[in-house]
N, C-alpha and C positions, 0 to 999 in steps of 0.2 A: 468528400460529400458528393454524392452522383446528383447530375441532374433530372433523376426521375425522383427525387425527394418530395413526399406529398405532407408533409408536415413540420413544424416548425421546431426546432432544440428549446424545451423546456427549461427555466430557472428558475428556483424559490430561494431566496435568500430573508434568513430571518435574524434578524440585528436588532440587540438594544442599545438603548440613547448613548451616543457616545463612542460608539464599535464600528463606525464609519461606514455602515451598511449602504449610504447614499454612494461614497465617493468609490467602495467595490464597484457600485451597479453604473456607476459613469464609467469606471476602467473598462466594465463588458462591453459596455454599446461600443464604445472607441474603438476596444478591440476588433469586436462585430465590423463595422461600418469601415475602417481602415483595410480590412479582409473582404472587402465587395461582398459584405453580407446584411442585407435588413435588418436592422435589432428595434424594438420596442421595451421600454420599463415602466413599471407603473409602481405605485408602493400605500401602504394600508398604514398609518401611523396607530403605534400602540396608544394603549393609557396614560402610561407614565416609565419612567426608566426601568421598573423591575414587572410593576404588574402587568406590563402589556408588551411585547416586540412591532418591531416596523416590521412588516413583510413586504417585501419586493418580488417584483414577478417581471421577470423576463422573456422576449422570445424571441429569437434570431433566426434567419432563412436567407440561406443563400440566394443572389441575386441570378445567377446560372440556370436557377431551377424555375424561373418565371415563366409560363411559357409565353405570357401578352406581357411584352415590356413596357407597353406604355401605362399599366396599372401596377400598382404595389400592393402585397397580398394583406388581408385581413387580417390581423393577428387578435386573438385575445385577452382582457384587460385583468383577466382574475384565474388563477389556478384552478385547473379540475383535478377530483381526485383523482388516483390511478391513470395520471396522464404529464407525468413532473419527470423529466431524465435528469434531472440534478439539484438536489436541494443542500444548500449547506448555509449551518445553523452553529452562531458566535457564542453560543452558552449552552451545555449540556440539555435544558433541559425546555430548549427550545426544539432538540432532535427531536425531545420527546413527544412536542405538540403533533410536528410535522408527520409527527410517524401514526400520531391519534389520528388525524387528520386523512388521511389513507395520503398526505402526498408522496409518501415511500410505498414503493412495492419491490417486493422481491425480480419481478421479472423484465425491471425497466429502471429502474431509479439507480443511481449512484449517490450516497448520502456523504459528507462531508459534515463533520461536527468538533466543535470544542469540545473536551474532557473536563474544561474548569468549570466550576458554580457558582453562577451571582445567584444570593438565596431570595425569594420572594419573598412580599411582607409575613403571607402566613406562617413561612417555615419560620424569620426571627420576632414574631409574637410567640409561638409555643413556649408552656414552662421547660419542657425539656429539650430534644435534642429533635427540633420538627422538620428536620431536611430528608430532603427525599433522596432514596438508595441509589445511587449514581451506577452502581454496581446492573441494577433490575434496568435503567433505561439503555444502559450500553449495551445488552445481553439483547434486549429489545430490536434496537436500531439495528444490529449487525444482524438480526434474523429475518428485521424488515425490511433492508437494501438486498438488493441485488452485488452491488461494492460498497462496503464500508471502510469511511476512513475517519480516524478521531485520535484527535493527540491535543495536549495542555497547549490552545493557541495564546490565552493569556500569558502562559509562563514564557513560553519562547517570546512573546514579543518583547516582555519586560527585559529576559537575559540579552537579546539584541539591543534594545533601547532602538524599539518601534514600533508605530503600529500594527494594530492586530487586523487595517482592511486589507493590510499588502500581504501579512501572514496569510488571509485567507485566500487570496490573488492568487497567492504562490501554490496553495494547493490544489487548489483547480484546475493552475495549470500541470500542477505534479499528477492528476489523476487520469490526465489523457483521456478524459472526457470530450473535450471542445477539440474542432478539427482545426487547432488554430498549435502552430510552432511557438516552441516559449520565446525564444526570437519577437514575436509578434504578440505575444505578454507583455515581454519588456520594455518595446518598446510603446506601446501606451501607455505605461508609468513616464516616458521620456515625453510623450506628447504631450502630456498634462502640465509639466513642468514643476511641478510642485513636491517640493521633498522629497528629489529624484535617486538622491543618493542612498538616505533612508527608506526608502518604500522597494527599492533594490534589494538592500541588504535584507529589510521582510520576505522579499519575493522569495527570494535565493532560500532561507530558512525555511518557508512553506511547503516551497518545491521539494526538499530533501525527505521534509516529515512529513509528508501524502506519499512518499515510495516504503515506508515501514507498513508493513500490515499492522492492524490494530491486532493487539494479545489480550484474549479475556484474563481473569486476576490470577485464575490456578496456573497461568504460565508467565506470569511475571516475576523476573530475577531483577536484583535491586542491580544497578550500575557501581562500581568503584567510584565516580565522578560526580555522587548525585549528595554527598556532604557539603556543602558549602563550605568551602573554605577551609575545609581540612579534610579535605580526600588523598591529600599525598603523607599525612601521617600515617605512620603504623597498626594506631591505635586507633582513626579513623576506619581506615580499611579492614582489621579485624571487627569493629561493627558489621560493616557490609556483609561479611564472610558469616557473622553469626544470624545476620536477620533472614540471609539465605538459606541458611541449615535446618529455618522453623518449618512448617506444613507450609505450602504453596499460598493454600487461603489465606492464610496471618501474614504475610511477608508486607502487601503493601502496607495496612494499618502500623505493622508492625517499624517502618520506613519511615514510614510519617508520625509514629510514635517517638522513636528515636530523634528525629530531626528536630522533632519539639521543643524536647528536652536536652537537648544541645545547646539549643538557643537561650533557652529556658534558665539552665546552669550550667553545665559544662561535660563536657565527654564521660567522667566518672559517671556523672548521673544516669548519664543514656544507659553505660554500661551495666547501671544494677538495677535498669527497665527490664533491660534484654536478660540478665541472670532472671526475673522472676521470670519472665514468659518463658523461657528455657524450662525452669522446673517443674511448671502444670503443665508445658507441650510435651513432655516424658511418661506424664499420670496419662495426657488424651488419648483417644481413640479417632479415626475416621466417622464424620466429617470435619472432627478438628473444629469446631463450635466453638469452644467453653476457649482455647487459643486465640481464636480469631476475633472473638468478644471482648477477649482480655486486654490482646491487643493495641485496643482501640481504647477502652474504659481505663485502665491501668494509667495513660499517657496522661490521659485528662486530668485526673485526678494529681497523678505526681506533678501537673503542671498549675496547679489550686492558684485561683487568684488572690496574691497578699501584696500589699502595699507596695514591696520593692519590685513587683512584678505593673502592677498600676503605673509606677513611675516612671521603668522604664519606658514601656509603651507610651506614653505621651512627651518624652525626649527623642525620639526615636528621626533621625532627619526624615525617615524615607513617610511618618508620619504627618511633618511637614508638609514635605512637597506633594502628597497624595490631596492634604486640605487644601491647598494653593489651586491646583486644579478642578479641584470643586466648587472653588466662589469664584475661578476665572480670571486668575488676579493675576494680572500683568508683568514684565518684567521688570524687578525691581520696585514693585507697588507694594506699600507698607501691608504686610494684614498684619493684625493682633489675634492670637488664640485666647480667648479667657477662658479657662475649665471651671467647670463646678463639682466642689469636693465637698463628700460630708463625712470627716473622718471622725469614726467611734475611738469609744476606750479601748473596745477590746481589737482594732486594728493597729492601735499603738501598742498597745503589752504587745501583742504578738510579734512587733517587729524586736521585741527585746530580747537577749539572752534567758536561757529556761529560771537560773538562778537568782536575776534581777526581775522578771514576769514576777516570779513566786512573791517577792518582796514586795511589792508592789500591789500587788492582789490583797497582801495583807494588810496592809498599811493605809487607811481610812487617809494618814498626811499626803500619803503620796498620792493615792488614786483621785482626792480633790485636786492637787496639784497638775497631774495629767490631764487632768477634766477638762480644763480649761482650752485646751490647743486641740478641742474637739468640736464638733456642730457645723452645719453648712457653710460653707463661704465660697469666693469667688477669686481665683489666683490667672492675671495675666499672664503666661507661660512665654510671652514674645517678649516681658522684663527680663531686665539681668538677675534680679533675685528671686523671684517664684519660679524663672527655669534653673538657677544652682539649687534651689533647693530640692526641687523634682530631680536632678541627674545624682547628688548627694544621696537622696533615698534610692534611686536605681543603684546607685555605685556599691548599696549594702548586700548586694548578691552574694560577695563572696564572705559574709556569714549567715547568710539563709541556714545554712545546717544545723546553726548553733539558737536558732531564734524557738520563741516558745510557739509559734505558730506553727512551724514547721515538724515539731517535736507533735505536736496534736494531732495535726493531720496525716502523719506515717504510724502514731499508734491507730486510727482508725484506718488506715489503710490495708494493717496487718490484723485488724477483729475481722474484716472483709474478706480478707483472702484466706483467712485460716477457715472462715466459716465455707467458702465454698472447695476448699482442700476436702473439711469434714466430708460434704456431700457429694463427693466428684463419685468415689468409687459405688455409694448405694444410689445415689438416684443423680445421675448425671444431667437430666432438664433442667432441675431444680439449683446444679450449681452454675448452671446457664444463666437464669433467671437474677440469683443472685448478683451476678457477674453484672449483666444490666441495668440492674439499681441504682448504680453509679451514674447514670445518666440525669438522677433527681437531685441530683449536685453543680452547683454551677452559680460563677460570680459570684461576688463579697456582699459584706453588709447582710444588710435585712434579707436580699435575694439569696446570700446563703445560708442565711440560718432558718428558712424557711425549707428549702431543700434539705438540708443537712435533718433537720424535723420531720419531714415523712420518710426521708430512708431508716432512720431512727426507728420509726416505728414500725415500719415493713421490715427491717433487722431482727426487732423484738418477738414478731410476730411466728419470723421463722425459727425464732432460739426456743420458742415452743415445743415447737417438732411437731411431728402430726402435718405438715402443709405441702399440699402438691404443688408442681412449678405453674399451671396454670393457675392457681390461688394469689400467689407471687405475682405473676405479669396481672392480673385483672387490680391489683392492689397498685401496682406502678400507675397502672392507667387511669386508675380512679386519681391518683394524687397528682399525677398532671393534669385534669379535670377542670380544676379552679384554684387561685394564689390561698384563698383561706380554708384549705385542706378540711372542706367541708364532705365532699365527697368520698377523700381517703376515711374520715370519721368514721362514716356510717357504714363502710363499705367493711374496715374491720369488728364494725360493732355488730355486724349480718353476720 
């Protein structure tokens, strides 16, 4: 930094509750002011932990460049637009604000962001699927920066087992932005004294993943390494091998489709995700749409919430220690989880085999007799018997295949896909459209058989013929609308 420097190093840092956005903007000033540099921070508190971000604003200036050293320069207490050389934002879609915001511009800013998504209220009130295109804000930011940098800062913290302010520490200093040696990074993690060891191991991780150029989706090649837990099998690895061989666009969904369903049930199953997406990326054409839709839709659906999927999820330890951190609760302080369950008739049949459902359906003795172990109630999960019974119902995974639920939702899975096989070669929008229906599915209970009821009828509509694909999307939209599918009514009754 020369001494004829007439303005001060701009900072925006925007962090939600919990992302340690304060104790980043302490490591700068430290940084700053250990470096014989002025620093100033100030910070804007959000709403609340999703609807609003902290914004911090920093400005540092060398003390060389004073030319009355008996005064210290004026700095400013709020961000101007088109006047920010660094802004770096702890949730995707806080890049996105910053960049509304003009505090990105192309000919000055270096943008720093997470890739992961904490979703706002709006996106999980929608009935459907109301998250915003992760895909449209990143294309954004790296056109809005000047440097772009953006990698999954959540994930890496979690695979360290660290926080995500050091994650972000480390990138800053990975971006050679600041005229400060990482030397002189790390050691204000040392000055602090506070989780020196951990906030190191963050650094060091940060610092590697700010030297990767960010890669839009059409050039993402999935890693050997990114299976969990079984990236050195065989049959692990030819996954990877096949999700790479799809069109470019479908590889990530198509990743994260796979990994779902791994977890979900087991390596077969991923396998005979990937054989269907295989068989319709063979029928497509460029731009590979109707693949890259399937991708995504196909995964959801094969992944249908049923009971033994319910129970696993609330055994789960890592579900545990996520709620522990949420009420704050100490080391070794009792919490209790109680869940509230309202389980139907037809979420027991479903967990039965197809030839015992059948009997049972018939059977007026039986279905009063099931009756009974139905209706809301309230189960301790921190007891020893309402958590063996939750791990018991998880434990029945390994006959999912055989269950009459499962039998239901893979025959409608295949009226679905054959319907848009039909339409792929004459009107290919329309098998697009199709493809996306799936989206009006989702959760158990009443919440599914209310979706499961407008795709129904948007199915019906197309088994018609006669209907173009923008017929179809104006029909999805009306039925995401409102829960009592008043809008889908009238919209097919026009």
């Amino acid at each position: 930094m020369s001494d004829s420097m007439t303005r001060p190093i701009t900072i925006v840092i925007s962090a939600l509750g919990g992302q340690g956005g304060g104790v980043l903007t302490n490591w700068l000033v430290a940084l700053a002011e250990q470096s014989n540099y002025f620093a100033q921070s100030t910070s804007v508190p959000g709403v609340a932990q999703r609807t609003g971000a902290t914004i911090y604003y920093l400005e540092i200036f060398p003390k060389a460049g004073v030319k009355d050293k008996t005064r210290s320069p004026v700095m400013a207490l709020m961000p101007m637009a088109g006047d920010v050389d660094l802004v770096v934002a702890a949730e995707l879609m806080e890049a996105g604000r910053a960049v509304m915001r003009q505090f990105v511009t192309p000919d000055k800013t270096t943008l720093i962001a997470s890739s992961h998504r904490v979703f706002s209220i709006s996106e999980k009130m929608a009935l459907g699927d109301g998250t915003g295109d992760s895909e449209t804000v990143l294309r954004a930011a790296a056109q809005a920066a000047k440097d772009f940098i953006a990698f999954d800062m959540e994930g890496l913290a979690a695979s360290t087992n660290c926080v995500i302010s050091s994650i972000m520490f480390g990138a800053i200093a990975g971006s050679k932005v600041l005229p400060f040696f990482r030397e002189e990074f790390e050691e204000a993690i040392r000055a602090e004294g506070k989780m020196v060891d951990v906030n190191l191991k963050g650094f060091a991780a940060g610092y590697l993943a700010a030297e990767k150029p960010y890669k839009p989706e059409e050039d993402i090649e999935i890693s050997t390494g990114e299976i969990t837990g079984k990236a050195n099998t065989p049959a692990a690895k030819t996954l990877i091998n096949r999700i790479n061989a799809l069109p470019p666009v479908a590889r990530e969904f198509a990743y994260a489709g796979a990994k779902k369903l791994l977890d979900y049930q087991d390596l077969d199953y991923a396998a005979e995700y990937l054989t269907t997406l295989e068989s319709f990326s063979t029928q497509d054409r460029a731009p590979y749409a109707l693949t890259r839709e399937l991708a995504r839709y196909l995964a959801l659906w094969m992944a249908f919430d049923d009971v033994i999927k319910v129970a696993d999820i609330k055994t789960r330890s890592g579900r545990v220690r996520k709620y522990r951190e949420e009420v704050r609760a100490e080391q070794g302080q009792i919490v209790h989880m109680v869940e509230y369950m309202h389980p139907r008739l037809e979420e027991i049949i479903g967990t039965m085999p197809v030839a015992m459902a059948n009997m049972v359906k018939k059977s007026s003795l039986l279905t009063w007799f099931f009756r009974k172990f139905t209706g809301p109630r309230l189960s301790d999960t921190t007891k020893i018997f309402s958590f063996l019974m939750l791990y018991f119902m998880a434990s029945l995974r390994v006959m999912r295949r055989r269950t009459f639920r499962y039998a239901q939702e893979h025959a409608q899975i295949k009226d679905w896909l054959d319907r848009a096989r039909k339409t792929l070669d004459t009107d290919y929008d329309l098998a697009v459209e199709t493809i996306r229906c799936q989206r009006l599915i989702k959760g158990y209970g009443e919440t599914y058989e209310r979706g499961l009821g407008n795709f129904k009828a948007i199915m019906a509509v197309i088994d018609r013929g006669s209907v173009t694909a923008g017929r179809v999307a104006s029909l999805r939209a009306a039925a995401l609308a409102d829960e009592e599918g008043k809008a889908l009514k009238k919209a097919i009754a026009a």
